[in-house]
C-alpha positions in Angstrom: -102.2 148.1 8.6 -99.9 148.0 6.0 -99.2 151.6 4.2 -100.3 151.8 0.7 -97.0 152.3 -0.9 -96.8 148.3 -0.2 -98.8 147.8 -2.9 -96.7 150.3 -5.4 -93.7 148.5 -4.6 -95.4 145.4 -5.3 -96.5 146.7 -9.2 -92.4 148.3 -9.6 -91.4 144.3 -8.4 -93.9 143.0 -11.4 -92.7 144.9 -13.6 -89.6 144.5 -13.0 -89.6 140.8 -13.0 -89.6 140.3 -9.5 -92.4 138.4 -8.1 -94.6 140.5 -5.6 -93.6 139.8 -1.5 -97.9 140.5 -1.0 -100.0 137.4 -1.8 -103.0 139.3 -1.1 -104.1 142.7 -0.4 -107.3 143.9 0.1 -107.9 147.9 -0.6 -111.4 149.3 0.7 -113.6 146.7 0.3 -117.5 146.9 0.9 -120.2 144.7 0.2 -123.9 144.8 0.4 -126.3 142.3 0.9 -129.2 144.3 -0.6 -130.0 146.6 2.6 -127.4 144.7 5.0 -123.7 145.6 5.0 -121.6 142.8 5.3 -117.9 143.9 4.6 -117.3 147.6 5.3 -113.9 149.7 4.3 -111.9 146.4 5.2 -108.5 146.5 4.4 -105.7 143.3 4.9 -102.6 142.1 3.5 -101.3 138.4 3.2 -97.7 138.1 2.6 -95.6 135.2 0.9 -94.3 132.5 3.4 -96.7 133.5 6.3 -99.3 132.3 8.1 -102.2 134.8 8.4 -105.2 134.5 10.5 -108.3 136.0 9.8 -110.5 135.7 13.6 -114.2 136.6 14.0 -117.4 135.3 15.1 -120.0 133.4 12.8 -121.5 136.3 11.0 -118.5 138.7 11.1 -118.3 138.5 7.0 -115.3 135.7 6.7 -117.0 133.9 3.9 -118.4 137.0 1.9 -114.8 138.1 2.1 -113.6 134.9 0.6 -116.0 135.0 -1.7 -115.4 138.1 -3.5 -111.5 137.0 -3.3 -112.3 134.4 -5.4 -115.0 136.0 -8.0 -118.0 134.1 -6.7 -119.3 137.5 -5.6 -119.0 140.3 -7.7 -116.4 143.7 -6.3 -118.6 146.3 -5.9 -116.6 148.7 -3.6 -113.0 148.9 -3.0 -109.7 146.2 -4.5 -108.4 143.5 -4.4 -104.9 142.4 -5.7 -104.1 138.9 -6.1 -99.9 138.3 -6.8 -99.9 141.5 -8.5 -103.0 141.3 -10.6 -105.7 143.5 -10.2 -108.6 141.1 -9.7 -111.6 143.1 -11.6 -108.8 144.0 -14.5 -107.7 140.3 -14.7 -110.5 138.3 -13.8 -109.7 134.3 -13.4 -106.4 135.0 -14.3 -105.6 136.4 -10.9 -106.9 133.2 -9.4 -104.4 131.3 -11.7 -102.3 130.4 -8.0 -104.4 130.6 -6.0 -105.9 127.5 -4.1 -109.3 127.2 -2.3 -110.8 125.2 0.6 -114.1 126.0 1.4 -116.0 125.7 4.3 -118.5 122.9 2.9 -117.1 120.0 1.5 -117.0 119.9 -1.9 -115.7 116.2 -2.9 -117.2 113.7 -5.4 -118.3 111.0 -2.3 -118.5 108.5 -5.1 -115.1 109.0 -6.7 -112.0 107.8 -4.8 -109.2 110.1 -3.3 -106.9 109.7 -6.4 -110.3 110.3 -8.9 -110.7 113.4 -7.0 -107.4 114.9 -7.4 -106.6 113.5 -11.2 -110.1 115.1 -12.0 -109.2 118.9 -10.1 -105.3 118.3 -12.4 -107.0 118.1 -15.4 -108.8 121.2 -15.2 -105.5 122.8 -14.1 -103.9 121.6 -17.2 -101.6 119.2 -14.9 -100.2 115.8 -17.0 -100.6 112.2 -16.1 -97.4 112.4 -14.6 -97.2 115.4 -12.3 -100.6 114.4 -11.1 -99.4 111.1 -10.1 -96.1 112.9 -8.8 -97.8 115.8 -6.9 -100.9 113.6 -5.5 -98.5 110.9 -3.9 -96.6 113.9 -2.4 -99.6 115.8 -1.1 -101.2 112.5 0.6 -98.0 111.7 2.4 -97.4 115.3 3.8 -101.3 115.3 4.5 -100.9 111.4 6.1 -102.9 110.1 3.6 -100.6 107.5 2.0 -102.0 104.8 1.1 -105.8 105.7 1.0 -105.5 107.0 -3.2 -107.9 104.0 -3.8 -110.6 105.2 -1.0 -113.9 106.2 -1.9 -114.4 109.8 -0.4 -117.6 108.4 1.5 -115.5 106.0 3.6 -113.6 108.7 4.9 -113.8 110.4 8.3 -114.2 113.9 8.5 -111.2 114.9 8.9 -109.4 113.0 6.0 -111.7 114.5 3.8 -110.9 118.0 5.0 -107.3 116.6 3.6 -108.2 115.5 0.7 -109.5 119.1 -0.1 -105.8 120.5 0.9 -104.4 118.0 -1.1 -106.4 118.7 -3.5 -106.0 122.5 -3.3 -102.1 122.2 -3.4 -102.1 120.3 -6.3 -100.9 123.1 -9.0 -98.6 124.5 -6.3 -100.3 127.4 -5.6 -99.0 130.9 -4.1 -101.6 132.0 -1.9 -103.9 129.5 -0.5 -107.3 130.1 1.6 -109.3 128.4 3.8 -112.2 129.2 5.2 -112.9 127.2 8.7 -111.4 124.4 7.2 -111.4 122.6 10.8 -114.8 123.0 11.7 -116.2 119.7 13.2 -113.4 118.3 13.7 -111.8 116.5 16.5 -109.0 118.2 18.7 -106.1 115.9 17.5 -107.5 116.4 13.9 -107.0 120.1 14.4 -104.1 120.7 15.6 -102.5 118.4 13.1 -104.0 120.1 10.1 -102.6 123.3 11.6 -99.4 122.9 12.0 -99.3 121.1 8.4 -100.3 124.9 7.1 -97.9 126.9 9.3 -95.5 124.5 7.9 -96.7 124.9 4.4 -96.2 128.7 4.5 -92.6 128.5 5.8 -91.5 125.6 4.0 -92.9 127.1 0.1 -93.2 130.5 1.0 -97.5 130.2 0.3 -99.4 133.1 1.9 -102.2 131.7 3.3 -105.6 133.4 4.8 -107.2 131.0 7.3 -110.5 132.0 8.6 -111.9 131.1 11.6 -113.3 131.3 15.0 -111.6 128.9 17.1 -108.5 131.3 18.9 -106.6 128.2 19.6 -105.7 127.9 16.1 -103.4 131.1 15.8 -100.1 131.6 17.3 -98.1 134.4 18.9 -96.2 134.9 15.9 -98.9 134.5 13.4 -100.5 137.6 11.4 -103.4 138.2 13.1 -107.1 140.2 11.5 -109.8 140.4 13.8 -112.9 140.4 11.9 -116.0 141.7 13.3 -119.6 142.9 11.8 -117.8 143.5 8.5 -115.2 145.6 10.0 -111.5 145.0 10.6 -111.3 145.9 15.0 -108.0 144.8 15.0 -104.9 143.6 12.8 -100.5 142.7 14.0 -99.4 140.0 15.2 -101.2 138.2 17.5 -99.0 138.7 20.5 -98.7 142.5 19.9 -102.9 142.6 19.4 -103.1 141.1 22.8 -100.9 143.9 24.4 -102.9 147.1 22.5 -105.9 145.8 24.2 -104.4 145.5 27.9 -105.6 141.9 27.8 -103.4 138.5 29.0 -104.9 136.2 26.6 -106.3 136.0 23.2 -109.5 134.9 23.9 -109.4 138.3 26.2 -108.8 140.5 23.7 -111.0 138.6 21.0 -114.0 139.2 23.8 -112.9 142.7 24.4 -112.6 143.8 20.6 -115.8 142.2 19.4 -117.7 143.8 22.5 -116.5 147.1 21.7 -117.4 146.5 18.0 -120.9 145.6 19.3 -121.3 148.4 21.3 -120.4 150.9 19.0 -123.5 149.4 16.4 
């Protein structure tokens, strides 16, 4: 994990004018469910421009995570800094670049592509004309172009699940998360939607968290936090995971990790 000076030098960057090279970093963070622990002493970092997967079984805490990151669960235990900003001390400010895909759709099926977006621009503040400028962008990059005047029911799975990134990139944000945004998706479907978001971080320079449980999402190269009962069992780059835990593969290592987790409970 990263040393906690990371996030000192991030503050002296801020102040000085400089923008912060962490996206996201998570200090200590515990939650509760009542009697159940579902987050315990879990520490990450995203940084600007990378790709960051965040691996674990239904159940390991993904979503809680992602919903204390973006204030729909209180911080009980522990930090988190969004871009600098404390995220108890700021409140939605620190979500001011961020951008969110859930794991449950969450489009207007009556509305058409082009209503969903113009209606998620005006709440950002976004004019006429950047809306019309940044949606026609975002459904080309996304393969959407041409579909603006779609009704979101007439869509397949996965072009919704586009439509949300569209809609998520919108007001150009600096750290984006998604959380399983592929699930139920065909294999084609994807892999194309993955390699949009690898290209995303390098091309802007977005962090991005992506949640999920499918290991042929994540690359070699990619930042890799293994998730598992609450607990981080594991965090590098995915290559170098695979090689502290004397495995060949990634699934390997996910098995062995998660099974010494288990036994350890």
């Amino acid at each position: 994990m990263a040393p906690q000076t990371d996030q000192t030098s991030d503050c002296k960057a801020l102040s000085a004018g400089h923008a912060p090279t962490s996206a996201l970093i998570v200090r200590d963070l515990s939650f509760r469910y009542r009697t159940r622990p579902a987050l315990e002493r879990v520490n990450l970092q995203v940084e600007q421009g990378r790709f960051t997967a965040l691996l674990g079984p239904n159940g390991a805490g993904k979503t809680t995570l992602f919903s204390l990151i973006t204030r729909l669960l209180a911080v009980p235990t522990g930090a988190i800094t969004i871009l600098g900003r404390d995220l108890v001390a700021a409140g939605s400010r620190a979500l001011a670049d961020v951008g969110v895909v859930f794991q449950l759709h969450t489009l207007d099926l009556d509305l058409t592509v082009a209503q969903n977006l113009a209606y998620f621009a005006a709440l950002q503040g976004l004019d006429r004309t950047t809306t019309e400028e940044r949606t026609d962008g975002a459904l080309v990059a996304l393969g959407m172009s041409g579909m603006r005047a779609a009704r979101i029911r007439t869509l397949s799975g996965g072009q919704r699940r586009r439509v949300e990134i569209a809609r998520a990139l919108l007001h150009k944000p600096r750290l984006l998360l998604l959380d399983e945004p592929t699930v139920g998706l065909d294999i084609p479907t994807r892999r194309a939607i993955v390699d949009h978001a690898h290209a995303l971080a390098a091309e802007t320079g977005v962090g991005i968290l992506w949640a999920t449980h499918l290991i042929d999402e994540i690359r070699e190269a990619d930042h890799l936090i293994v998730l598992d009962r609450g607990r981080v069992v594991a965090s590098g780059e995915a290559h170098a995971v695979v090689q502290q835990t004397g495995c060949r593969t990634l699934g390997e290592a996910f098995d062995k990790l998660t099974a010494q987790e288990s036994e350890r409970i």
